[in-house]
Residue frames as qw, qx, qy, qz and C-alpha x, y, z in Angstrom:
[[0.277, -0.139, 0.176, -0.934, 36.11, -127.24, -28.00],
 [0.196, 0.348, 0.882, -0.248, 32.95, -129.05, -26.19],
 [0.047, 0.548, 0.795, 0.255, 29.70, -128.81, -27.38],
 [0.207, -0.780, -0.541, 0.236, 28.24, -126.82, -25.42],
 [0.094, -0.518, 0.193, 0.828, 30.74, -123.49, -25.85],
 [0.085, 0.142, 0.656, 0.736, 30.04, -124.03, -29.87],
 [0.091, -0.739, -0.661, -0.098, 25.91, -124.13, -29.08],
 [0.285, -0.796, -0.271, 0.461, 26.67, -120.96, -26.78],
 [0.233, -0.475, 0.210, 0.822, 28.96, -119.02, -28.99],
 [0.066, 0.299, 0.659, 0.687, 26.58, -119.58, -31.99],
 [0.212, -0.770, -0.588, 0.127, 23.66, -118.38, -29.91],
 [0.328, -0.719, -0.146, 0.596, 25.58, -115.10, -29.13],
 [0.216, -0.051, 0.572, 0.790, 26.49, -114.32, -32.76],
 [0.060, -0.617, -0.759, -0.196, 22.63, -114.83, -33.55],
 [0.294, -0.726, -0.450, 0.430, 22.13, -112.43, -30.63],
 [0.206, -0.628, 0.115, 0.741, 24.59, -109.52, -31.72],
 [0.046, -0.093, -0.488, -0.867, 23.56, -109.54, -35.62],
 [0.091, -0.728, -0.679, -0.019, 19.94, -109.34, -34.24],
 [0.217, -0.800, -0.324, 0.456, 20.53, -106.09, -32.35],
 [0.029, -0.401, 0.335, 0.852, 22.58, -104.47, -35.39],
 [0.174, 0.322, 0.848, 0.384, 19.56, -105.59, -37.15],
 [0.252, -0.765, -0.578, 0.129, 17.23, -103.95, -34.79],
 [0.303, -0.562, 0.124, 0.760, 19.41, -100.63, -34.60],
 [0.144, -0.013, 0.654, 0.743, 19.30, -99.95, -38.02],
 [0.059, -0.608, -0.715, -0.341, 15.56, -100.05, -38.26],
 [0.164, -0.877, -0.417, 0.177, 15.02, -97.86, -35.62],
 [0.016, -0.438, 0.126, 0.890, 17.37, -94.89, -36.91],
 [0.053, -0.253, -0.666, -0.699, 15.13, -95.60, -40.38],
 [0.283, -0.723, -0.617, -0.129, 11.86, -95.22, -38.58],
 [0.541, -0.373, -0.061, 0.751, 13.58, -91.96, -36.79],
 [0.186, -0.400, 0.310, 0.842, 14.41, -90.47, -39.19],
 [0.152, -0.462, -0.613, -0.623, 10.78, -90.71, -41.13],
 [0.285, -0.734, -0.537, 0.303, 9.44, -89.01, -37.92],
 [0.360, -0.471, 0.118, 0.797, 11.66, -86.11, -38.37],
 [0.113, 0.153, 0.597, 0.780, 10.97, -85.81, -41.83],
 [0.227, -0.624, -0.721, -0.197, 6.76, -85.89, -40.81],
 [0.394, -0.430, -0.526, 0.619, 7.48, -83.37, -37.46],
 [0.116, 0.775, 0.196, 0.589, 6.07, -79.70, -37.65],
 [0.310, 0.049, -0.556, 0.769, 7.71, -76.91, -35.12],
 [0.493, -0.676, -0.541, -0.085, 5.25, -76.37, -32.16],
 [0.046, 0.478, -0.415, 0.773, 5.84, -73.19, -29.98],
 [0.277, -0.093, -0.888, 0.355, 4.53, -73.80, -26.54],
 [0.258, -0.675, -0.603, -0.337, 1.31, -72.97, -25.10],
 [0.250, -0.144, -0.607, 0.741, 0.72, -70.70, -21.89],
 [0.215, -0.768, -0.582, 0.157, -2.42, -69.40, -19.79],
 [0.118, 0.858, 0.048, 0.497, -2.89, -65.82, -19.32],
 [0.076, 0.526, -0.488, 0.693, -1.22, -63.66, -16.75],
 [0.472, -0.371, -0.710, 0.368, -1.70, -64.53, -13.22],
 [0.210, -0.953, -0.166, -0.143, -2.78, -61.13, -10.53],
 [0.444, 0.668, -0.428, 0.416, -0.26, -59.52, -9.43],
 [0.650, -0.320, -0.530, 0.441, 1.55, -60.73, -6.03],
 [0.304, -0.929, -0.211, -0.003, 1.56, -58.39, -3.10],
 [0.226, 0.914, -0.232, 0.243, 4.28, -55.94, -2.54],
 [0.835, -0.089, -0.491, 0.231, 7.43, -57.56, -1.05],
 [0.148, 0.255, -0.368, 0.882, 7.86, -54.00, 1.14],
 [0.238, -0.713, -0.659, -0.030, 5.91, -52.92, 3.39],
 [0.206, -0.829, -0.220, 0.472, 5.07, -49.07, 4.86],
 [0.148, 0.919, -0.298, -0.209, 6.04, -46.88, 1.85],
 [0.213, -0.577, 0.697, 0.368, 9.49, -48.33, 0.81],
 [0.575, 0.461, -0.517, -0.435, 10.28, -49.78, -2.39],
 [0.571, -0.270, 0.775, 0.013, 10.23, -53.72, -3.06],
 [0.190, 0.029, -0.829, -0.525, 9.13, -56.26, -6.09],
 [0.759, 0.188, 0.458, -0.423, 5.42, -57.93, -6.73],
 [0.061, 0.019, 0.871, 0.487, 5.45, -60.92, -9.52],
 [0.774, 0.200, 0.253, -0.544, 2.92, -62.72, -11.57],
 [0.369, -0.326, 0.826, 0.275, 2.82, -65.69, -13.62],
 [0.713, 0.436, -0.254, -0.487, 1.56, -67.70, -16.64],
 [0.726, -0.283, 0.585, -0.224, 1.33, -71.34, -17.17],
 [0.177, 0.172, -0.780, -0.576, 2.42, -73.80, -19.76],
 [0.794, -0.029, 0.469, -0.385, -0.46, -76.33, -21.01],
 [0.711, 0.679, -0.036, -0.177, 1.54, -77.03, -23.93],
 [0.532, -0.367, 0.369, 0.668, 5.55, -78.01, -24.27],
 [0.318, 0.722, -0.382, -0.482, 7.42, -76.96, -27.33],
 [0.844, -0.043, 0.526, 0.101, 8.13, -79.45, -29.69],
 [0.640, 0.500, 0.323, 0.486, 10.06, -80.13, -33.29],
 [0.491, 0.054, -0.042, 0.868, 12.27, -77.02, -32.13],
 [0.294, -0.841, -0.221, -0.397, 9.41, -74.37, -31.19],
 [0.319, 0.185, -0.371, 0.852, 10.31, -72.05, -28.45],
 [0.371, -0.655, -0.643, 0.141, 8.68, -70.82, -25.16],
 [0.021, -0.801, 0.041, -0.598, 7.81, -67.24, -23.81],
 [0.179, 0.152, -0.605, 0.761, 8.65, -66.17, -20.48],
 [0.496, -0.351, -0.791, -0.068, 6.79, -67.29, -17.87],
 [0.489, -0.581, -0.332, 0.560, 7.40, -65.12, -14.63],
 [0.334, 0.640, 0.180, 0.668, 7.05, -61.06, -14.65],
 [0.395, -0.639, -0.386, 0.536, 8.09, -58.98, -12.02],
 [0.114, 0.760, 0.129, 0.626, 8.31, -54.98, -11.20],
 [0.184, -0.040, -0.502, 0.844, 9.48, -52.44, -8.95],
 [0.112, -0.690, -0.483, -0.528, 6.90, -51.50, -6.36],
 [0.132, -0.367, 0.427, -0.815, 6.04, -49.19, -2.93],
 [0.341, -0.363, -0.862, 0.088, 4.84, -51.02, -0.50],
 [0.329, -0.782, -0.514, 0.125, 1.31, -50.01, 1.84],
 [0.157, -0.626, 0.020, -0.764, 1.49, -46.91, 3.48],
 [0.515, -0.225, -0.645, 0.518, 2.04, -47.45, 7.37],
 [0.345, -0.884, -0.249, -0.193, -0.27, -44.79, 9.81],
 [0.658, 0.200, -0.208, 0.696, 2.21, -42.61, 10.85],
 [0.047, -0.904, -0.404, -0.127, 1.69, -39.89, 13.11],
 [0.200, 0.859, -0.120, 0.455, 3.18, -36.42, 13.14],
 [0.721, -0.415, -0.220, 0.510, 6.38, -35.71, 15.56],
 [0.100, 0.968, -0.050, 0.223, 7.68, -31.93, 16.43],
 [0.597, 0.104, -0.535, 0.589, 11.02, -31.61, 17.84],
 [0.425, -0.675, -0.480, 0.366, 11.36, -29.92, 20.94],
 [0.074, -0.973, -0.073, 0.206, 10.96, -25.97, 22.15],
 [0.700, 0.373, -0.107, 0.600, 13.83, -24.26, 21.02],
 [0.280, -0.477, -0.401, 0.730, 15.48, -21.56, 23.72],
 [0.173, 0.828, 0.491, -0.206, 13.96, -18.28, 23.70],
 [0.559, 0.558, 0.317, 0.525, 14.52, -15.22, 21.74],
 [0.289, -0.091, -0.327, 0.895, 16.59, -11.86, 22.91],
 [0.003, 0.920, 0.361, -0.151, 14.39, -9.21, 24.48],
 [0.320, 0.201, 0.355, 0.855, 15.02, -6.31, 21.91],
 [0.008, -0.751, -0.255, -0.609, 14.42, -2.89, 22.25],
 [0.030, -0.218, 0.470, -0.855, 13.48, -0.93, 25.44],
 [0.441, -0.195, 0.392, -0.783, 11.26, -1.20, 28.27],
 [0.622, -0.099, 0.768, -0.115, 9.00, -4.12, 28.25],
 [0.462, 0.389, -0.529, -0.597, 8.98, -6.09, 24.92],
 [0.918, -0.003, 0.275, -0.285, 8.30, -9.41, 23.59],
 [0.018, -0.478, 0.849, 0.226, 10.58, -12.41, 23.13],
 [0.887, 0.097, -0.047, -0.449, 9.68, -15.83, 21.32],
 [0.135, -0.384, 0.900, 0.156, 10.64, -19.49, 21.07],
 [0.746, 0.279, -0.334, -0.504, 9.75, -22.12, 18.31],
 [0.601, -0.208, 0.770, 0.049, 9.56, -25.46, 17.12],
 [0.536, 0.433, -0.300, -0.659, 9.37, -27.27, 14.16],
 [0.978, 0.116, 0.058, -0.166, 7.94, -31.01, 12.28],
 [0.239, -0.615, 0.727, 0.190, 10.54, -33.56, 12.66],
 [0.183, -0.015, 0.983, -0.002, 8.70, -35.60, 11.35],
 [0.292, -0.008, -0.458, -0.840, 5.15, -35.31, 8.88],
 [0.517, 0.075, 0.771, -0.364, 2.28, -37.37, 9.72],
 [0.451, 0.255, -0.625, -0.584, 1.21, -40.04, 6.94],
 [0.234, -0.230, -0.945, -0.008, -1.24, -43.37, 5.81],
 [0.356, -0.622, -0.330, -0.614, -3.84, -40.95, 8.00],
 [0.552, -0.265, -0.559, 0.559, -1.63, -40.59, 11.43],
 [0.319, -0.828, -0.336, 0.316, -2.36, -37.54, 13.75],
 [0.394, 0.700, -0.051, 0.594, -1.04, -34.19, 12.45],
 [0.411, -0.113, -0.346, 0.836, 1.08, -32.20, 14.58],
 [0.203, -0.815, -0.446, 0.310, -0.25, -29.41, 16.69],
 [0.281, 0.876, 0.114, 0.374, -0.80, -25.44, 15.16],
 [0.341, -0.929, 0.038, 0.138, 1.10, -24.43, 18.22],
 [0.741, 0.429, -0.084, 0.509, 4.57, -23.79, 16.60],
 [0.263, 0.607, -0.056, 0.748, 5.51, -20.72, 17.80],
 [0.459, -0.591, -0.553, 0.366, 5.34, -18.96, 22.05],
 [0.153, 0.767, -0.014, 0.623, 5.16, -15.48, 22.71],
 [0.567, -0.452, -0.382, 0.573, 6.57, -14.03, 26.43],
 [0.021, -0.989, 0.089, -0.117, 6.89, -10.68, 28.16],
 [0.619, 0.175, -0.224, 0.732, 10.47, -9.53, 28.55],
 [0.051, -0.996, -0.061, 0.045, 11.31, -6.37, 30.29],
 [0.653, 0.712, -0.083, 0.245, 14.68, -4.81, 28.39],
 [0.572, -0.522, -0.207, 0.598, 16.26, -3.38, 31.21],
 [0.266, 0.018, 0.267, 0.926, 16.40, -0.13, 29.21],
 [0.282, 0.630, 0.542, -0.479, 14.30, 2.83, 29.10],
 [0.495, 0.553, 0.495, 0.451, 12.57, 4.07, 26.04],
 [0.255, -0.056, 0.076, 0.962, 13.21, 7.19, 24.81],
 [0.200, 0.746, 0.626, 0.110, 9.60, 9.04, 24.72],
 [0.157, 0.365, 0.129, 0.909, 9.07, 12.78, 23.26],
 [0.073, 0.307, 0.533, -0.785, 7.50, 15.24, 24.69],
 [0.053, 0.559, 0.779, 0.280, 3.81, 15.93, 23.61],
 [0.008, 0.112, 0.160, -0.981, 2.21, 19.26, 23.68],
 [0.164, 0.447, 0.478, -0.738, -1.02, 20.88, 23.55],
 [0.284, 0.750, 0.352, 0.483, -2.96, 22.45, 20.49],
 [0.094, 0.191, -0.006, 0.977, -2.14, 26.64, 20.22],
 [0.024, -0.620, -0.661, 0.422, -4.53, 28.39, 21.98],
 [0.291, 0.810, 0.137, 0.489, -6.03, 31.40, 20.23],
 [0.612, 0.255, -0.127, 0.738, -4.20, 34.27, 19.59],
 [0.081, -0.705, -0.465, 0.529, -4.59, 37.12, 22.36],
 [0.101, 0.945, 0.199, -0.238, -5.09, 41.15, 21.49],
 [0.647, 0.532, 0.031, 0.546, -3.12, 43.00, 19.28],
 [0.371, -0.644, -0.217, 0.633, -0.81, 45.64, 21.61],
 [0.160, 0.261, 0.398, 0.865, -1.12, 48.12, 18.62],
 [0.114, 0.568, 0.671, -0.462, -3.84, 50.90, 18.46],
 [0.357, 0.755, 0.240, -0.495, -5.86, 52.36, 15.72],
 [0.779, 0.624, -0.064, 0.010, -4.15, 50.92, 12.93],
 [0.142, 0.770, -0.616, 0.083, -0.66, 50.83, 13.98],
 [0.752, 0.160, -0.637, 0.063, 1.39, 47.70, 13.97],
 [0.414, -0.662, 0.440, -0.444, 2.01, 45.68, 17.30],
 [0.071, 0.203, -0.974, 0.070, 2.40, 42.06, 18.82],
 [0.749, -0.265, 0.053, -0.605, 0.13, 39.52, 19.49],
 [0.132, 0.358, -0.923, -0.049, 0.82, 36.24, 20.84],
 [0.861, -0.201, -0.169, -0.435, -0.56, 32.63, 21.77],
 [0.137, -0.305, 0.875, -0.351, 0.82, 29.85, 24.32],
 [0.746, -0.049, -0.603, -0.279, 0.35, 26.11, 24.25],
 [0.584, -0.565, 0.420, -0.405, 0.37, 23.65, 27.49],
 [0.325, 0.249, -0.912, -0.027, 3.04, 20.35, 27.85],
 [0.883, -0.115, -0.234, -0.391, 0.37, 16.76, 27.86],
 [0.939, -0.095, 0.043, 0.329, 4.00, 14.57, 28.44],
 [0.008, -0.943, 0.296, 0.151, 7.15, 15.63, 29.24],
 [0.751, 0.381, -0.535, 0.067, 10.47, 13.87, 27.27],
 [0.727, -0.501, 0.468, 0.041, 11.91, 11.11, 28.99],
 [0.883, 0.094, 0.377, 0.263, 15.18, 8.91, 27.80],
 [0.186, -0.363, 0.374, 0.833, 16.48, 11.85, 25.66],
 [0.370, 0.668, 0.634, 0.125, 13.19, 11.82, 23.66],
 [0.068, 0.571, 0.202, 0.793, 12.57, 15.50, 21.54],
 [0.147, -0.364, -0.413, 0.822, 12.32, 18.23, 24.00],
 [0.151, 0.724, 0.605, -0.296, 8.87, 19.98, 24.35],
 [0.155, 0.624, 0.338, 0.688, 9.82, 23.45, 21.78],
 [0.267, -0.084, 0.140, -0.950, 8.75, 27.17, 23.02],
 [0.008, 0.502, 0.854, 0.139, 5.52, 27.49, 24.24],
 [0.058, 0.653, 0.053, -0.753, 4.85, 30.97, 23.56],
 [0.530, 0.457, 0.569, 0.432, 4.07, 31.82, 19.82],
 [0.045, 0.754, 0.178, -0.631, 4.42, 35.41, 18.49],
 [0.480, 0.383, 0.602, 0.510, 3.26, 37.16, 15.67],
 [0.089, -0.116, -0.003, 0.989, 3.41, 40.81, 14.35],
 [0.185, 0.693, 0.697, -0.015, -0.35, 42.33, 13.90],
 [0.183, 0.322, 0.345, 0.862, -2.16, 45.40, 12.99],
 [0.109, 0.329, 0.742, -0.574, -4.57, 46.99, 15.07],
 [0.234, 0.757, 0.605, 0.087, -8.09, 47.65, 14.28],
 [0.096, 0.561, 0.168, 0.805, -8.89, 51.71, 13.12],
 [0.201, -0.252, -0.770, 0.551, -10.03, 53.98, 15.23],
 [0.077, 0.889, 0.451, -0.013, -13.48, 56.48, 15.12],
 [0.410, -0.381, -0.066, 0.826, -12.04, 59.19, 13.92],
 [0.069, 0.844, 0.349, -0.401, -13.54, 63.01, 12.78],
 [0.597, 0.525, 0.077, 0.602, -12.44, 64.86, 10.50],
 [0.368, -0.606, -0.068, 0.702, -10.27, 67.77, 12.12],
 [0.451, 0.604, 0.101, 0.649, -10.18, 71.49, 9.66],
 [0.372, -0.174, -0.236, 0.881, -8.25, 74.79, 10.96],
 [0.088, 0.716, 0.572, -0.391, -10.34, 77.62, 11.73],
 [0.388, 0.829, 0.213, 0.341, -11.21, 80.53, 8.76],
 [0.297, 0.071, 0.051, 0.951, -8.40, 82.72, 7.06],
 [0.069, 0.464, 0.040, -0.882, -9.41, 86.43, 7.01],
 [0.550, 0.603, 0.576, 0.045, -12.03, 87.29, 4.27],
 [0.596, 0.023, 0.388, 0.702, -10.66, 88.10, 0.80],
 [0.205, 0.307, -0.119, -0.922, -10.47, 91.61, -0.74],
 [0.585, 0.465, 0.591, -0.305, -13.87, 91.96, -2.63],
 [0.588, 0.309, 0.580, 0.472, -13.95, 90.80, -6.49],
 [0.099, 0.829, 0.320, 0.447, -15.61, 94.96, -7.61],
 [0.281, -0.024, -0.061, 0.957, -13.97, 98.36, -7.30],
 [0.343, 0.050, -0.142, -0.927, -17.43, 99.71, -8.16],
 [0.709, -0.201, -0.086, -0.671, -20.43, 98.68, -7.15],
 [0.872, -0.255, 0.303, -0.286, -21.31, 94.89, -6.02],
 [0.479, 0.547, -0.684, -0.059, -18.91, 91.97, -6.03],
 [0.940, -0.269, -0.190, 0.087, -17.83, 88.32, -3.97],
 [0.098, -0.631, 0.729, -0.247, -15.09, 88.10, -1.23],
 [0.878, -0.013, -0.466, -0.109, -14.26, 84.72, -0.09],
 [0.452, -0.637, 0.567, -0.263, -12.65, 82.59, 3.05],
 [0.707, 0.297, -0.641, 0.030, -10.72, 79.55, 3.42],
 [0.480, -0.613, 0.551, -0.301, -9.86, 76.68, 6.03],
 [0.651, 0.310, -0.678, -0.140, -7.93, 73.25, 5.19],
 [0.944, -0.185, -0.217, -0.163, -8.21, 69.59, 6.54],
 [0.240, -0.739, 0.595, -0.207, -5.69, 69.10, 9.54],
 [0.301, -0.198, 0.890, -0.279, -7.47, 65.52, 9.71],
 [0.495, -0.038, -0.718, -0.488, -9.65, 62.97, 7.30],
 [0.803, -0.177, 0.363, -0.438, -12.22, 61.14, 9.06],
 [0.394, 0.147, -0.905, -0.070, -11.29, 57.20, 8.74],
 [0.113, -0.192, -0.954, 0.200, -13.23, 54.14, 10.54],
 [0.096, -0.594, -0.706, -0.373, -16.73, 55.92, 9.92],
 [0.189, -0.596, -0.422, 0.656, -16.36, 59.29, 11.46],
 [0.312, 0.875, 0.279, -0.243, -18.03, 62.40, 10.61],
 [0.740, 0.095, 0.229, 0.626, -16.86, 63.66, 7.46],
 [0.522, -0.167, -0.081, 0.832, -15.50, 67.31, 6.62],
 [0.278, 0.706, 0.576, -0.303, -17.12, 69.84, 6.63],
 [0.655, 0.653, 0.042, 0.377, -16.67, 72.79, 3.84],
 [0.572, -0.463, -0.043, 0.676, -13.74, 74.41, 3.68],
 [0.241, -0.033, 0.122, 0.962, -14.34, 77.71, 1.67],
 [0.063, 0.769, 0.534, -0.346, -17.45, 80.49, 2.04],
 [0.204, 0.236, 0.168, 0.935, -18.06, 83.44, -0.44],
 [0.033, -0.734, -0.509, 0.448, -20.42, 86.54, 0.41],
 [0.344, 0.681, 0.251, 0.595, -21.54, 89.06, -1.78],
 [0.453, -0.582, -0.262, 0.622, -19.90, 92.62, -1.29],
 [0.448, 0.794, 0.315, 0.263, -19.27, 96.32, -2.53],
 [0.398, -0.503, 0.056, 0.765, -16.96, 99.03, -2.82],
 [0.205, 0.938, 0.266, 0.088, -17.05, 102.62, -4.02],
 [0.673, -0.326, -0.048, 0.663, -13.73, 103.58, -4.26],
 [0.148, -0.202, -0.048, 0.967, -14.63, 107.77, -5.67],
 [0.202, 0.426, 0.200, -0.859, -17.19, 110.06, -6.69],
 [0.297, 0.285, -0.736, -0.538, -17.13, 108.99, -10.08],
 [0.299, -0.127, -0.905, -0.274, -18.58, 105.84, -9.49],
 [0.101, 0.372, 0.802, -0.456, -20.99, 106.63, -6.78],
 [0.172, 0.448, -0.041, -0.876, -22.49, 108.93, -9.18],
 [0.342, 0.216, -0.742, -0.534, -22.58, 106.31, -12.19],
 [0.119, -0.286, -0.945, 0.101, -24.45, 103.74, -9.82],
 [0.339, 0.382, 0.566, -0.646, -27.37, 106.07, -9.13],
 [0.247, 0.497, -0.446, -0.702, -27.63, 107.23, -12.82],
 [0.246, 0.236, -0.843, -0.416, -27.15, 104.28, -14.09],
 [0.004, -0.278, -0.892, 0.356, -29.93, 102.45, -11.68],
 [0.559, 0.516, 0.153, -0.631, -32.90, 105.07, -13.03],
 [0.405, 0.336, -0.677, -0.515, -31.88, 104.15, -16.47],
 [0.085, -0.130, 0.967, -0.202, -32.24, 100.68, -15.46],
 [0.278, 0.364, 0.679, -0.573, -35.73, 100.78, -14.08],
 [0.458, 0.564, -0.187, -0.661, -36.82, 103.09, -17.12],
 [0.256, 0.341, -0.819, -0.385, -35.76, 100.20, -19.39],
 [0.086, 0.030, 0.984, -0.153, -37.39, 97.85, -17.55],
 [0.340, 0.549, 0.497, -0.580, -40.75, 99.18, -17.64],
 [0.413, 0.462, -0.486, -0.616, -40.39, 99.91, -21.23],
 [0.276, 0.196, -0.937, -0.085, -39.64, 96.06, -21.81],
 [0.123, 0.338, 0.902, -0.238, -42.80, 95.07, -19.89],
 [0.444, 0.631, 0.077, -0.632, -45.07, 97.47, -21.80],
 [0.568, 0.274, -0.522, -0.574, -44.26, 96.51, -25.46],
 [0.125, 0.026, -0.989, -0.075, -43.87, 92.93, -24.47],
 [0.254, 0.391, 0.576, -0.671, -48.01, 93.71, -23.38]]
């Protein structure tokens, strides 16, 4: 072997227990670093603002924010999450109100001339502060039905009631009569009587009393000397409604009878005595 290989292959031996020399230190110096290390969580800035919505006009999308390290982890510490997002609604968009169109009209119902409508309605709302839709929803129209209405007939008030056809209390008629305002068309209610009757009474009349003219006058009450006879006459008719009222209906009258000698004798007799007595009776009583 020449020189020169020996010089060269001793050089390279040199070389390769240098570097397992050098190896060897540096896991030892390692592995007192490890031993010295303390764990180190990582640092980070506060939130960021939030990012704008990633929708736009109402509809749903995401906004983020963030947060910076200024710090790594180290010796086996651990880092928070950086990045936070959320569901949001994007802006509001100016929207303005949309109706659909007229719909057709509604049947003409009933009779004679009536009213039909036709509507619409929001297809659409107005939002964000867009133009609102117009109050006019709804149209009204005449129609005419092709049908008359049916209308009743309409009367008068009763007029008062005339005279009673009775007289002086006796029963009788009276009536009263109204006058047709509208007569029924269409088959409406037919107009009724227009006559009215009702049974009455008539007023009294002045009336006198009516009596029959005098009986015969009645034997006389005395056989002997003075007595009463009497007449009678009875009530054909009461007075009623403030006529005159009856007058009487029996009369007496003084009378006498002498029916024999006997007694025409006893009445003179007895008629001195009288007198005589009397005069006595006005003397003591003096």
């Amino acid at each position: 072997m020449q020189l020169n290989q020996w010089i060269a292959l001793l050089l390279l031996t040199l070389l390769v227990c240098s570097l397992f020399d050098d190896s060897d230190a540096w896991r030892r110096r390692r592995r007192r670093r490890r031993r010295s290390c303390s764990k180190t969580n990582c640092g980070v800035n506060g939130w960021s603002s939030w990012s704008s919505c990633s929708a736009a006009c109402g509809r749903t999308g995401t906004r983020r924010r963030y947060r910076y390290v200024y710090r790594s982890a180290s010796c086996g510490g651990s880092c928070v999450n950086t990045l936070s997002s959320q569901t949001c609604r994007g802006r509001c968009c100016r929207v303005n109100c949309v109706l659909n169109n007229w719909g057709g009209w509604s049947s003409c119902s009933g009779c004679g001339y009536s009213t039909q409508y036709r509507y619409r309605y929001v297809a659409r709302s107005a939002s964000c502060g867009g133009q609102g839709c117009s109050n006019v929803r709804f149209q009204p129209r005449s129609c005419y039905t092709g049908r008359c209405c049916a209308v009743n007939c309409q009367v008068n008030n009763w007029g008062s009631w005339g005279s009673c056809s009775g007289s002086c209390g006796s029963y009788g008629s009276q009536y009263r009569q109204r006058s047709v305002s509208r007569q029924a068309q269409c088959g409406g209610r037919s107009c009724g009587s227009m006559l009215d009757r009702r049974t009455c009474r008539a007023s009294c009349c002045r009336s006198n009393c009516l009596v029959s003219t005098w009986s015969g006058w009645s034997t006389c009450s005395s056989s002997c000397g003075n007595g009463q006879r009497s007449r009678t006459r009875s009530v054909l008719r009461y007075a009623s409604c403030g006529g005159s009222s009856c007058p009487a209906t029996k009369q007496t009258q003084t009378c006498s009878r002498y029916l024999n000698r006997d007694c025409v004798v006893c009445m003179t007799e007895c008629s001195i005595i009288y007198e005589h007595i009397h005069l006595l009776s006005g003397v003591l009583a003096g």
